[in-house]
C-alpha positions in Angstrom: 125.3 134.8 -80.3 122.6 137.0 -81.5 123.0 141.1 -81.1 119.2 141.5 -80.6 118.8 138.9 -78.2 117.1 139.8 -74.8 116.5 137.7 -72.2 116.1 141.1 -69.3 119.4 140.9 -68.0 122.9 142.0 -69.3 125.6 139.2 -69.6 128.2 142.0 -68.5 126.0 142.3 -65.0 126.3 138.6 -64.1 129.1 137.5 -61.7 129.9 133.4 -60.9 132.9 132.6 -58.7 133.7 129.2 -60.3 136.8 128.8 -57.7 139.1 125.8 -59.0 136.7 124.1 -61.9 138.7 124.1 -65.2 138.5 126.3 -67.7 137.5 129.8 -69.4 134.0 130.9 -67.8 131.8 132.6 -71.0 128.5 134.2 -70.4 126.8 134.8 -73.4 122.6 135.8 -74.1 121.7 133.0 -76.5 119.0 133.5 -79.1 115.9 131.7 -78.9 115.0 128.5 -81.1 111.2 127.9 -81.7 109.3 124.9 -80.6 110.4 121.9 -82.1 108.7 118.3 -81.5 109.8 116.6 -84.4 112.9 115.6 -83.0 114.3 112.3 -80.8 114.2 111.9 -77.8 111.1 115.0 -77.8 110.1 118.4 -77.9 112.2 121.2 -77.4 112.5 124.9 -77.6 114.0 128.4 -75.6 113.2 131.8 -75.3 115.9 134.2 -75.4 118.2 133.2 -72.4 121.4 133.5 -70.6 124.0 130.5 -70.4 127.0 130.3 -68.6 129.2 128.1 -70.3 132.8 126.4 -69.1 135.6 126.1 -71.4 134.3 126.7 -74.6 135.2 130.1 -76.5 131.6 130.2 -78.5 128.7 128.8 -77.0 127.8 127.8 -80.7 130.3 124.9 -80.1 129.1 123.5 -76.8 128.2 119.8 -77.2 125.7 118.3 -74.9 126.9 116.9 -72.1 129.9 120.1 -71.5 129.0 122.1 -68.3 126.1 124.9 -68.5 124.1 127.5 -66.3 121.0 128.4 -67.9 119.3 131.1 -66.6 115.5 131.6 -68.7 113.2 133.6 -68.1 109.9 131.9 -67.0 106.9 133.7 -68.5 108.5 133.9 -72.3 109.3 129.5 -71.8 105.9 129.0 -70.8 104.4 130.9 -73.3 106.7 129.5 -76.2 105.2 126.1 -75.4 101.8 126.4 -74.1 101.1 128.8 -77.6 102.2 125.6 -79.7 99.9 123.8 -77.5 102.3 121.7 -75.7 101.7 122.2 -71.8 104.7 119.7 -70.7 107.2 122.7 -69.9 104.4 124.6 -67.2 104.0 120.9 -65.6 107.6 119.9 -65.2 107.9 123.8 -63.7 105.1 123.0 -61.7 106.2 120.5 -60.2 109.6 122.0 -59.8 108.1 124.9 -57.7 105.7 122.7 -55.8 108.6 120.4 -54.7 110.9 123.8 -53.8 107.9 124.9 -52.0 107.3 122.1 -49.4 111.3 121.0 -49.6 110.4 117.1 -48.9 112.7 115.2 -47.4 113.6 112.8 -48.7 113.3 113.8 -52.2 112.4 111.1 -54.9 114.8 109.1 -55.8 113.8 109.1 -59.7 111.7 110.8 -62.4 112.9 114.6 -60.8 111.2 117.5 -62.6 114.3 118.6 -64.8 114.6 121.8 -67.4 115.2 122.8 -70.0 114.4 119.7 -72.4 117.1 120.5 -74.3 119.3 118.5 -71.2 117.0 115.6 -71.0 117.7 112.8 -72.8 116.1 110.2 -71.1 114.0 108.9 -67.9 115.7 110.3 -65.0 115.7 107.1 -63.2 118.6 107.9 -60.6 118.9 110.6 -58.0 121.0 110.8 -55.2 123.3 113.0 -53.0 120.6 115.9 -53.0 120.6 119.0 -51.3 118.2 121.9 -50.7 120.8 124.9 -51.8 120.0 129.0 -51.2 121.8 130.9 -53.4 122.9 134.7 -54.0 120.5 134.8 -56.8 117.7 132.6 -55.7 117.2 129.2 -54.3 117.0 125.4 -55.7 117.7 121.7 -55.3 120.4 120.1 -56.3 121.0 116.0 -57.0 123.4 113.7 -58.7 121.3 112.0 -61.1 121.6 110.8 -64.9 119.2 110.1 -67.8 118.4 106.7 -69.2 117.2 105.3 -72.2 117.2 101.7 -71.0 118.1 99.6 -68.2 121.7 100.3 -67.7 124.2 99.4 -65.0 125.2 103.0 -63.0 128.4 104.3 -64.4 130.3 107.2 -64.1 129.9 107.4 -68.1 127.2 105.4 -70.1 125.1 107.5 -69.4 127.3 110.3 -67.8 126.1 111.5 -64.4 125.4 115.3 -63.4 125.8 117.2 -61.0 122.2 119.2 -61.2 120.4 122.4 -59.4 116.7 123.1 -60.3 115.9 126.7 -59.2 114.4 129.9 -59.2 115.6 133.3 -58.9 114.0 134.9 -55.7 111.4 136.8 -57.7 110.6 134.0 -59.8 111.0 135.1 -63.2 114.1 133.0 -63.8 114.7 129.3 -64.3 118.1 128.7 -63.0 119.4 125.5 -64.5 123.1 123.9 -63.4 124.2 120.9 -65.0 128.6 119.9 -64.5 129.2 116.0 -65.9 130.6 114.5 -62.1 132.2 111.0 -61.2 133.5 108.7 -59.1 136.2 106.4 -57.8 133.1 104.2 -56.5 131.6 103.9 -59.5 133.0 101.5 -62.6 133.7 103.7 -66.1 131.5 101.3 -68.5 134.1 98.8 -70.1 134.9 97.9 -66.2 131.1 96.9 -65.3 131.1 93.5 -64.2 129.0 90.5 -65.6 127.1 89.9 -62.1 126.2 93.8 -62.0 125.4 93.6 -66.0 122.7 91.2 -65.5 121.7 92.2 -61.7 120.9 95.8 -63.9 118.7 93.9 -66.4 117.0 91.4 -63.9 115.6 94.1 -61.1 116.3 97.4 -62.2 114.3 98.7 -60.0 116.0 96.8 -57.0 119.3 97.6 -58.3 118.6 101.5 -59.0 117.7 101.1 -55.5 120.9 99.8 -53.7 122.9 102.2 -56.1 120.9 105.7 -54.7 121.7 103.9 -51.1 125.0 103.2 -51.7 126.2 106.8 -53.7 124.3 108.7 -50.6 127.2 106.9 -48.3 129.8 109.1 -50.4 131.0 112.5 -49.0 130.7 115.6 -51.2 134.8 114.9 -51.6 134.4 111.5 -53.0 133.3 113.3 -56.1 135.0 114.6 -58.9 134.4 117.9 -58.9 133.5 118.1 -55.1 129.9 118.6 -54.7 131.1 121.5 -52.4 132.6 123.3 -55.4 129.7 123.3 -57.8 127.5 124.2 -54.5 129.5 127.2 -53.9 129.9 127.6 -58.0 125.7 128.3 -58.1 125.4 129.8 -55.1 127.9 132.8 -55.8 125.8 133.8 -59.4 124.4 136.4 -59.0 123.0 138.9 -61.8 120.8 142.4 -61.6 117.3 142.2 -62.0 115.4 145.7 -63.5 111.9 145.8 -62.3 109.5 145.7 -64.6 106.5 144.3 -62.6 103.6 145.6 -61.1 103.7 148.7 -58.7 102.1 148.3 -55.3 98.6 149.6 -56.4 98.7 146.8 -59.8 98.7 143.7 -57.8 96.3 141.7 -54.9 99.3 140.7 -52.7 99.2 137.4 -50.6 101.1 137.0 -47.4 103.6 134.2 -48.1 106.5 134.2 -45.5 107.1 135.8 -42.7 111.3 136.3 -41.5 112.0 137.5 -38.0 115.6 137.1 -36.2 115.0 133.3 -35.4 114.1 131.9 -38.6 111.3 132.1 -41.2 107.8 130.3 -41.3 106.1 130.1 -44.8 102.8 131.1 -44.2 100.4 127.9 -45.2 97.5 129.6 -46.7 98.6 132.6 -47.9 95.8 133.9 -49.6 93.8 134.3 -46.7 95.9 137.0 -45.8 96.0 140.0 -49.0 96.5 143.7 -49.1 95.4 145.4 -52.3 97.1 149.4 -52.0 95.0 152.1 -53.9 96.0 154.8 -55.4 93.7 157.3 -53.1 95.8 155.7 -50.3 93.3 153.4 -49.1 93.7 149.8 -48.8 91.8 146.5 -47.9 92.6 144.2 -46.0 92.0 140.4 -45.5 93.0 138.5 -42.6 92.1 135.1 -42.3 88.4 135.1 -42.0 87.9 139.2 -41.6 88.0 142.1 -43.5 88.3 145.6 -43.8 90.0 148.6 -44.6 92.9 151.0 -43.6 94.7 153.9 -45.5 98.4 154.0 -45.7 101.2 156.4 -46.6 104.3 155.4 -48.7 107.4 157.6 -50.1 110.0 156.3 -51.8 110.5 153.2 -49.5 109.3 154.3 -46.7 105.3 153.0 -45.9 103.0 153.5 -42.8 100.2 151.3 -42.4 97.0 152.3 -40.8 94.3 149.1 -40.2 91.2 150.8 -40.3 87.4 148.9 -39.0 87.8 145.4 -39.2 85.2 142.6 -39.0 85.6 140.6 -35.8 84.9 137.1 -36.1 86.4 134.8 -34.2 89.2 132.5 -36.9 90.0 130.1 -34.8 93.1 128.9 -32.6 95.0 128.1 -35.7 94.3 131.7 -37.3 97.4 134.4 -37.7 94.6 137.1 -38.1 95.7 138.8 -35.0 99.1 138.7 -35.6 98.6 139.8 -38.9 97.0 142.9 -38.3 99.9 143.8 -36.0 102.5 143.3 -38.1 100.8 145.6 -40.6 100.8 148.3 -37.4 104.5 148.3 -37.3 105.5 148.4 -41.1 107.9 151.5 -41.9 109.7 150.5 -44.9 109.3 148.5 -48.0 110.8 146.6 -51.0 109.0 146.2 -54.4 110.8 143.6 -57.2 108.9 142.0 -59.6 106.0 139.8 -58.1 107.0 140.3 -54.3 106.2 143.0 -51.9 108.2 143.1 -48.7 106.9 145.1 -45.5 109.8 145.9 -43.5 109.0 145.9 -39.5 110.5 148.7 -36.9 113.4 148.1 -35.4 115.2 146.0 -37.5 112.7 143.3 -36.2 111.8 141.1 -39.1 109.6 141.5 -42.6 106.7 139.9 -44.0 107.0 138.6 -47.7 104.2 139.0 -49.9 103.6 137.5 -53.9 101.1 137.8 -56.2 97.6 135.7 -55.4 95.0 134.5 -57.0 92.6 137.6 -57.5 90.0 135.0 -57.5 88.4 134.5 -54.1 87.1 131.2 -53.1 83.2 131.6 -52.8 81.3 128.6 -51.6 78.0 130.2 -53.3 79.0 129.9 -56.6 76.1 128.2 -57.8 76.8 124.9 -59.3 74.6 125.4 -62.5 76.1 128.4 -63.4 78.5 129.4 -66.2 81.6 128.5 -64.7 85.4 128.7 -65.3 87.9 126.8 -63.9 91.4 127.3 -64.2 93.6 124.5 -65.7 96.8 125.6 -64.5 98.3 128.6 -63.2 97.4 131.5 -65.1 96.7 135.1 -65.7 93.7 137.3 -64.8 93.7 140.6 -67.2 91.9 143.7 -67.3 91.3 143.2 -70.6 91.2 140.4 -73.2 95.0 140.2 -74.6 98.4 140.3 -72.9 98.9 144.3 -73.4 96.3 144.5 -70.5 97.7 144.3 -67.1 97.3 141.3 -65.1 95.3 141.2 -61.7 97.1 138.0 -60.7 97.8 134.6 -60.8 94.6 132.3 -60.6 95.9 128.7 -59.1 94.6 125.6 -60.6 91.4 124.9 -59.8 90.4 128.5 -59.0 86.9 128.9 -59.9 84.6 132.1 -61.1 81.5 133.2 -62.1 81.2 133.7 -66.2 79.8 136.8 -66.5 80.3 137.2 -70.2 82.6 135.8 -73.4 84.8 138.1 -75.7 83.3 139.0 -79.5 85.8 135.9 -80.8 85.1 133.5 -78.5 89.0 133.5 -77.0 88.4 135.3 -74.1 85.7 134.7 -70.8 85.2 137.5 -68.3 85.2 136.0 -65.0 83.7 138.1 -62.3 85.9 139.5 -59.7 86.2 141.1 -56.3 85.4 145.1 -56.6 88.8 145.6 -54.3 91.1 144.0 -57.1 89.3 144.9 -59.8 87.0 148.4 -60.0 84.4 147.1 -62.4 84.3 143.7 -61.0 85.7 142.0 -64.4 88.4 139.8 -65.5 89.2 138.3 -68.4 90.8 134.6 -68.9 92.4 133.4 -71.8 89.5 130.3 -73.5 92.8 128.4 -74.0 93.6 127.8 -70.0 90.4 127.2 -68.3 87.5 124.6 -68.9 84.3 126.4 -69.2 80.9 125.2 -67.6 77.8 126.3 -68.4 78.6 129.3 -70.6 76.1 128.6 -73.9 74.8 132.0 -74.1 76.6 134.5 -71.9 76.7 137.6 -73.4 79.5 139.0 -75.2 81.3 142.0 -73.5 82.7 144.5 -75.7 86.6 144.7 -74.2 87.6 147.8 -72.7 89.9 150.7 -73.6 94.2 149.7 -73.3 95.5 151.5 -70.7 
């Protein structure tokens, strides 16, 4: 336990019910440990984080394999890895959030986006008895599922299976992580694995994986030891305090994302064709579907009125929530700001819309294809500036692409062009190290400006 680690939240703040499962609960913040790839089975490394750990009176002494909550925060684990060059940690989470994001069903039955590394031993070749859970502190998946080195006959030990929840706190700066060693009177320990399922393993795996997945989603949540309804309820009941510390409603482009009314929520599917970006002078714009315009607005504490102001008025199509969107924005009276989300609060009790971070870069079907271009690799930040002590405009998806208006004195940094609504002097700047440049031989170089 280190005295000076800080992963944003206080241990003493976090609360777990952990019901019946054995055991002392200790929740500790555990020191970092710097990217490592030197190592079998492969690369690892942690920011400052939180762990939850069962029956162990230091967390110094937990052996892989003994139950663990992890609960990391996002931006400082990407950073750790992408700075030593190593981009596996912002896939696997990529693919984690894509996957929570569209909640397939089924889910696949191997090769499940799993972190941190320090938990992965192996392929994940076997996943089964998965759920979809929502929890007091954010919302996941959870599976059965185990980690192979080889072709090996399912066992409740050799390799152990885990119960496992993937997830993200609802503001997205954590990675909530679950793992609790499970078995099963259905299953064989490994000394009792019979010769015919031996060599049935080593023939077909992939056959055999097959049946087994089939055959362990026939269980009940009781058949396993713990009950898959225990460690449900276990993550589910965590919940910790979260300061904000993110941008203010004037800092950020905001992108409609979900909207809840009393009978049921509907993600919104392309989200940033509907933004707000708030101003300081209380003037916003707006952007619904395929019109914009303007408004003013009034906000106090958490209270917000929303004026839409003139409005283009071309026709979106059938599809389109343009109409619905503006009236929503009509009947705002209240809202909630936590880091990365913005929710507008309707009158009356009568639902909310849910709003994240976009991409400040808009898609322009004019950028000219011989230009100096950058596209964005991945998911990744848009500054007013070039370094991380200047405030980000937003997340640019992968694939985003922007004019190059200029380069940085080093040669680390492009400046992108941008909307004048997110940002006044129609600049951003993107880090050389996440986006493939196009074109650029002989932009100018733009002196950076002041820190705010």
């Amino acid at each position: 336990i280190d005295t000076v680690c800080d992963a944003g939240i206080d241990p003493a703040a976090i609360t777990i019910d952990t019901l019946d499962l054995p055991g002392e609960t200790l929740i500790n913040c555990i020191a970092g440990t710097p990217y490592d790839n030197t190592q079998p089975p492969g690369p690892k490394g942690l920011p400052d984080h939180i762990q939850v750990n069962f029956g162990v009176t230091d967390p110094s002494e937990r052996q892989y394999g003994d139950p663990v909550i992890y609960i990391i925060p996002v931006i400082e684990y990407q950073q750790l890895w992408e700075q030593s060059g190593d981009i596996s940690f912002t896939e696997s989470y990529t693919q984690l959030v894509s996957l929570l994001q569209a909640r397939p069903n089924p889910i696949p039955t191997q090769g499940m986006p799993v972190l941190p590394f320090e938990e992965v031993t192996g392929t994940n070749d076997l996943v089964t008895q998965y759920a979809y859970v929502d929890t007091n502190a954010g919302f996941g998946v959870r599976f059965v599922g185990r980690f192979s080195q080889s072709a090996n006959p399912v066992t409740n030990d050799a390799p152990q299976l885990f119960y496992i929840f993937q997830g993200l706190s609802d503001d997205g700066l954590y990675l909530i992580s679950f793992f609790y060693p499970v078995r099963t009177d259905a299953l064989p320990d490994s000394g009792a694995v019979s010769a015919d399922e031996l060599q049935q393993s080593q023939d077909d795996p992939p056959g055999y994986l097959k049946g087994k997945v089939e055959e362990l989603n026939q269980l009940t949540f009781a058949d396993w030891e713990p009950s898959l309804t225990t460690l449900d309820a276990a993550i589910t009941s965590l919940k910790f305090p979260r300061p904000f510390d993110g941008p203010g409603l004037t800092d950020a482009l905001w992108s409609w994302n979900e909207l809840n009314l009393p009978d049921g929520t509907s993600l919104i599917k392309n989200p940033d064709n509907y933004t707000l970006r708030f101003f300081a002078d209380g003037t916003l714009n707006i952007t619904a579907d395929c019109n914009t315009g303007q408004g003013t607005y009034t906000a106090d504490r958490q209270s917000i009125t929303i004026q839409v102001g003139v409005m283009t008025s071309a026709a979106c199509g059938d599809k389109s929530l343009d109409v619905q969107f503006l009236q929503y924005l009509g009947q705002v009276v209240s809202f909630d700001l936590q880091p990365a989300y913005l929710g507008l609060y309707l009158a009356e009790e009568a639902g909310n819309l849910g709003f994240y971070i976009g991409s400040p870069i808009v898609d322009n079907p004019d950028l000219p294809t011989d230009g100096p271009l950058a596209t964005a690799n991945d998911t990744i930040n848009v500054r007013s500036g070039p370094g991380v002590d200047y405030p980000s405009y937003g997340l640019a998806k992968k694939g985003d692409k922007a004019l190059i208006l200029g380069v940085s004195a080093d040669g680390t940094w492009w400046v992108i062009e941008l909307p004048t609504y997110v940002a006044p002097d129609g600049r951003g700047w993107v880090s050389a190290d996440y986006v493939t440049a196009t074109n650029a031989e002989g932009v100018p170089v733009i002196e950076p400006p002041p820190l705010p």
